[in-house]
C-alpha positions as CSV (number, residue, x, y, z in Angstrom):
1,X,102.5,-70.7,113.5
2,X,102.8,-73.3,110.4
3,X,106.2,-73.1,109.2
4,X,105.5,-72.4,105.7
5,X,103.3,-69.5,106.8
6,X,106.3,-68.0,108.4
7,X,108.4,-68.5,104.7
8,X,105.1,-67.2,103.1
9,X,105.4,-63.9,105.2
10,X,109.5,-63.5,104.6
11,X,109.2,-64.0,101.1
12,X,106.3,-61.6,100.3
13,X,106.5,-59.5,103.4
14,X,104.4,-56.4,101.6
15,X,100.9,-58.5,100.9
16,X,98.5,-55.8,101.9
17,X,95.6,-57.5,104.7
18,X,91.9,-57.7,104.3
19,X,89.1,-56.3,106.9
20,X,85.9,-57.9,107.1
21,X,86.4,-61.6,105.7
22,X,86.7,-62.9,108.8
23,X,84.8,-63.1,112.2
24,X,84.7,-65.3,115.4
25,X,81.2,-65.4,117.3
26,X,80.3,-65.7,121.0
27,X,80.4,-69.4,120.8
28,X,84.1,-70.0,119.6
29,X,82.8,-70.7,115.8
30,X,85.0,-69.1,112.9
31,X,82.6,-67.3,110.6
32,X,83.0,-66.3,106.7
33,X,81.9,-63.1,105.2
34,X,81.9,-63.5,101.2
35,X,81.2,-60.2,101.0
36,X,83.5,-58.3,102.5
37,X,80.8,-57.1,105.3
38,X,82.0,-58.2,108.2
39,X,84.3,-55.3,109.7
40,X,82.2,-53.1,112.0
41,X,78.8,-52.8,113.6
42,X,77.6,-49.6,111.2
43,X,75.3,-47.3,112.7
44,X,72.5,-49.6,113.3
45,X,74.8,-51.1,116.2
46,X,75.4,-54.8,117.1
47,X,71.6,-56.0,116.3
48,X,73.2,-55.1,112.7
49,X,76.1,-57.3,112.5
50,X,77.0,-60.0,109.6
51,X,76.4,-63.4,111.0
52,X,78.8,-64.9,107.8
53,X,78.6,-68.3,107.4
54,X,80.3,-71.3,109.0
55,X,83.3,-72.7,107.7
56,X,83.0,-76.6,108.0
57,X,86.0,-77.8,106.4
58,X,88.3,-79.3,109.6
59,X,91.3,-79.1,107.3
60,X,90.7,-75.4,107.0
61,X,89.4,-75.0,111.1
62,X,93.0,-76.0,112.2
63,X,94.9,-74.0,109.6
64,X,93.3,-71.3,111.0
65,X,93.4,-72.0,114.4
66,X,96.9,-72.8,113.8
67,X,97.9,-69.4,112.6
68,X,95.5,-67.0,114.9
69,X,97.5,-64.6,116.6
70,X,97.3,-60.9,118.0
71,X,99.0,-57.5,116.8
72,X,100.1,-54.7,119.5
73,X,97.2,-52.8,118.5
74,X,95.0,-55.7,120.7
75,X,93.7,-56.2,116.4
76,X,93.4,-59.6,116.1
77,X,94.0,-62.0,112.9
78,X,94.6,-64.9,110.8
79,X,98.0,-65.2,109.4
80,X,96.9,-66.8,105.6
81,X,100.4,-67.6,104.3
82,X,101.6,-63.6,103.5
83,X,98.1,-62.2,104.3
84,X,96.9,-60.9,107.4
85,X,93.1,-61.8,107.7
86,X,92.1,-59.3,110.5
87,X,89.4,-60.9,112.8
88,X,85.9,-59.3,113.9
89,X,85.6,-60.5,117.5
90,X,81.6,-60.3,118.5
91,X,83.0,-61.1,121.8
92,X,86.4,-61.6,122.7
93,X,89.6,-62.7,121.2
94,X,89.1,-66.8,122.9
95,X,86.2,-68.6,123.8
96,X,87.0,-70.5,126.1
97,X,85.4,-73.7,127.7
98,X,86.2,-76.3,130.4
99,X,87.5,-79.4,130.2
100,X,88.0,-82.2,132.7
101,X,87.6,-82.3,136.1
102,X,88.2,-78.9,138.2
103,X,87.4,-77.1,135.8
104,X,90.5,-76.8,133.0
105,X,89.8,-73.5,130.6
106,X,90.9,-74.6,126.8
107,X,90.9,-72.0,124.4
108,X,88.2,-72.6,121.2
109,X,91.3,-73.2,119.3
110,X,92.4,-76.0,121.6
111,X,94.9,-74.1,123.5
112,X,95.4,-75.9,127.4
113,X,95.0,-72.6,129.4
114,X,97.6,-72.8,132.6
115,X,97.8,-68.8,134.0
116,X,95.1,-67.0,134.5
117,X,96.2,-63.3,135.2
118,X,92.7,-61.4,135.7
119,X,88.9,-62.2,135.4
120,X,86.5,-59.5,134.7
121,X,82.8,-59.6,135.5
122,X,80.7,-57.2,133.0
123,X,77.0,-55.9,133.5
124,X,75.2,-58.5,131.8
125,X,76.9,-61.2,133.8
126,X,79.6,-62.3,131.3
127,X,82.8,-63.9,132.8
128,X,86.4,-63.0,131.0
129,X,89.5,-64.2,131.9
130,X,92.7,-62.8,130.9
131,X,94.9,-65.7,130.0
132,X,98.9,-66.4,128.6
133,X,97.4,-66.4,125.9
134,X,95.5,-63.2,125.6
135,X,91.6,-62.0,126.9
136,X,88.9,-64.5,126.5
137,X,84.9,-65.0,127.6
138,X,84.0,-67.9,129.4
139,X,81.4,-69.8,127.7
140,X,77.8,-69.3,127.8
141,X,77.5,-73.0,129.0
142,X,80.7,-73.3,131.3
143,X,79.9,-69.9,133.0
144,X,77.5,-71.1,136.1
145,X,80.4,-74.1,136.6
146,X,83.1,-71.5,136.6
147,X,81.8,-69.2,138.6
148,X,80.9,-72.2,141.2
149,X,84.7,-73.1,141.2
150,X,85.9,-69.5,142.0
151,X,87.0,-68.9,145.6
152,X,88.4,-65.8,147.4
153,X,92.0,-65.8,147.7
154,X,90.7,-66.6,151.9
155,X,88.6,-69.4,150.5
156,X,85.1,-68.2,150.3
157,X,83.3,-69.5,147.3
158,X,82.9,-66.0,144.8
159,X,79.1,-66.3,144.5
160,X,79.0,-65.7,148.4
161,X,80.9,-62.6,147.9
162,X,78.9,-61.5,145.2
163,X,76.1,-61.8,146.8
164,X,73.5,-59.5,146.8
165,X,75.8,-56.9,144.9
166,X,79.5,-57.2,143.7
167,X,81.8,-55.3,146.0
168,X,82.7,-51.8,144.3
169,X,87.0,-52.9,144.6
170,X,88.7,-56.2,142.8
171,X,88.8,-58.3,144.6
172,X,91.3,-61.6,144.7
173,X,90.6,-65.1,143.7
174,X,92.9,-68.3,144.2
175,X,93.4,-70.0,141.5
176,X,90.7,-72.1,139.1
177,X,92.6,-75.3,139.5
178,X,96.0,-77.4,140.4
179,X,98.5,-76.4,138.4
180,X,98.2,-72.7,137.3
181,X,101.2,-70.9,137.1
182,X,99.6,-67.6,139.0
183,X,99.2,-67.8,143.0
184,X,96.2,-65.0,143.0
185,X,94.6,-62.7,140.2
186,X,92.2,-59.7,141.0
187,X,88.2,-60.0,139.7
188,X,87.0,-56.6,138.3
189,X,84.1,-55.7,137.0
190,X,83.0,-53.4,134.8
191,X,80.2,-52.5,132.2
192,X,80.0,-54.6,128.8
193,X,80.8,-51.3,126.5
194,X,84.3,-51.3,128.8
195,X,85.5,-55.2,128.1
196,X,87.6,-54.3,124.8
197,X,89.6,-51.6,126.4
198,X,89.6,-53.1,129.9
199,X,91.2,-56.3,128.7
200,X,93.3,-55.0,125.8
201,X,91.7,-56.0,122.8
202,X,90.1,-54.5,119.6
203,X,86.4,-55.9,118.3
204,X,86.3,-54.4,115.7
205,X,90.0,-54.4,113.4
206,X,90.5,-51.5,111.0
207,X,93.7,-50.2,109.3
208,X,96.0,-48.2,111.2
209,X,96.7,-44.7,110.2
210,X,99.0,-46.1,107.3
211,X,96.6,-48.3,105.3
212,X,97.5,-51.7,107.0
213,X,99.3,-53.8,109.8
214,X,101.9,-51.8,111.7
């Protein structure tokens, strides 16, 4: 977190935060709300959700990206100087995509991912991995390399195992590449609806029983 941010927070430490500015979409891009609409899927469900509108400005992309961090709710946000910007996740709280050879996971906010502690598999064939950082989805276009990579902690390749069904138990996968702090991590899987609570995180943020941030 930028340094002045942290003075920012000590010197007005009571700045009440905002719900539905702020949202990050499936493919890792930070989204705008102008209108405040942005919180929660409503009761027309997620075909109903804000799309926003991109924010271009790179100054402004790495301030955020800078400053994104998690509560211990699993509510996720932008720390903007005193003001917690909570984040509507339409996925996860990281996108993450490879890099390199092997494949390397780096986080959409260009965080080098080194422990993978749990992937999750949902019903509509979305790949998560929980990460030192926090949960994150695999993306869209990395998800057929990554799933290619993945071997049994015994060394048969995942899509072997998975195939024709995936087995009803987690089961446990060496690591994704050289250099990951984690020996072995279990793959679950579970439906889409179960992802947030699974993996310990909170789509959509709203104020806690008190009117704000813990």
């Amino acid at each position: 977190m930028d340094d002045q941010v942290v003075a920012a927070m000590s010197r007005w430490p009571d700045v009440p935060a905002v719900f539905g500015w702020l949202s990050l979409n499936r493919q890792g891009q930070w989204r705008i709300h102008p209108q405040g609409n942005g919180g929660s899927a409503g009761s027309h469900g997620e075909a109903a959700l804000a799309e926003g509108e991109a924010i271009t400005n790179p100054q402004i992309l790495q301030f955020i990206n800078r400053n994104y961090c998690g509560d211990t709710q699993g509510r996720w946000y932008f720390q903007n100087g005193p003001q917690r910007v909570f984040v509507r996740l339409d996925s996860a709280p990281y996108i993450l995509r490879t890099i390199g050879a092997g494949p390397c996971l780096q986080t959409h906010n260009d965080l080098p991912v080194r422990d993978i502690r749990g992937w999750w598999v949902d019903d509509e064939g979305r790949l998560y991995a929980s990460t030192e950082h926090g949960p994150g989805l695999i993306a869209g276009r990395d998800t057929v390399d990554v799933f290619e990579a993945l071997r049994t902690a015994d060394g048969q390749a995942l899509l072997d195992v998975l195939d024709p069904a995936p087995p009803q138990q987690p089961i446990m996968l060496a690591p994704l590449y050289a250099g990951s702090q984690a020996n072995t991590a279990p793959m679950h899987f579970c439906p889409a609806a179960q992802i947030p609570q699974q993996m310990g995180f909170t789509r959509f943020p709203a104020p806690d029983a008190n009117g704000g941030p813990p």
